[in-house]
C-alpha positions in Angstrom: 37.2 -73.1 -37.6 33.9 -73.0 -37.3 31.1 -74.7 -35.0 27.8 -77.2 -35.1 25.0 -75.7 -35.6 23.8 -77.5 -32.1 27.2 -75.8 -30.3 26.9 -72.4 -32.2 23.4 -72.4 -30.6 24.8 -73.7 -27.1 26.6 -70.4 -27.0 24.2 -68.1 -28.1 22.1 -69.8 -25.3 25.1 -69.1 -23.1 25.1 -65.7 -24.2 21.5 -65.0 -23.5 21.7 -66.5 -20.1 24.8 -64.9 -18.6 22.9 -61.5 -20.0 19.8 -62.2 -18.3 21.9 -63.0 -15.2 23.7 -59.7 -15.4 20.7 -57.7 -15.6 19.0 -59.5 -12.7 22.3 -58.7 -10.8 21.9 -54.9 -11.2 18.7 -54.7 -10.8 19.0 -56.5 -7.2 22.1 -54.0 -6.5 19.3 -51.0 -7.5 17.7 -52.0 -4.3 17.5 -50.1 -1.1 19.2 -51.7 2.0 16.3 -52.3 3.9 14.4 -54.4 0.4 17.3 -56.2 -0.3 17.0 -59.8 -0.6 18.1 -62.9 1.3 20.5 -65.1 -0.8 17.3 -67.6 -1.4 15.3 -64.9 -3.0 18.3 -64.3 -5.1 18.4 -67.6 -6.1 15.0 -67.6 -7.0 14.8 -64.0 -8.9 17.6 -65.7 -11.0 15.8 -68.5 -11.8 12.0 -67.3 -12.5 14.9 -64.7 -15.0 16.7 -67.6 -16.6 12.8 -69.8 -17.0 11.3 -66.1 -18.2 13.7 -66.9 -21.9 12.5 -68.4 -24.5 15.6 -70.4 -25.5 14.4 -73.6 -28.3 15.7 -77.1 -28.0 17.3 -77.2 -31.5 18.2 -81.1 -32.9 20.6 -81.3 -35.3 20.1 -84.3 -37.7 22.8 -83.7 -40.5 25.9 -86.4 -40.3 28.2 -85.4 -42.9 29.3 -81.9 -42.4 32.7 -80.2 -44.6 35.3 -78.4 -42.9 36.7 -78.1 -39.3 33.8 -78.0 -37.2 34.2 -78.1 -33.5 31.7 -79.9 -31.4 
């Protein structure tokens, strides 16, 4: 089984987000009690993260593919 390449993109996408996510999560647990953030800062450090990739809108145009593809 294999996937689209518009889904097999989706998850790389995925991928790279939950990363990025991850990595803004230890970095806010790195802080020191007194700097640490209120849950709207946190919120908003995620997102300015998640913007910060570069992640392409990719069209897919091909209508006849072979195999089992899962979409």
């Amino acid at each position: 089984m294999s996937f689209c390449d518009h889904c097999e993109g989706q998850r790389f996408d995925r991928a790279q987000v939950l990363r990025t996510l991850r990595a803004t999560q230890r970095r806010l647990r790195k802080l020191e009690a007194d700097a640490r953030c209120s849950a709207d800062e946190t919120l908003t450090l995620a997102i300015e993260a998640v913007r910060a990739l570069n992640i392409p809108h990719l069209e897919v145009f091909d209508d006849v593919v072979d195999g089992e593809i899962v979409h």
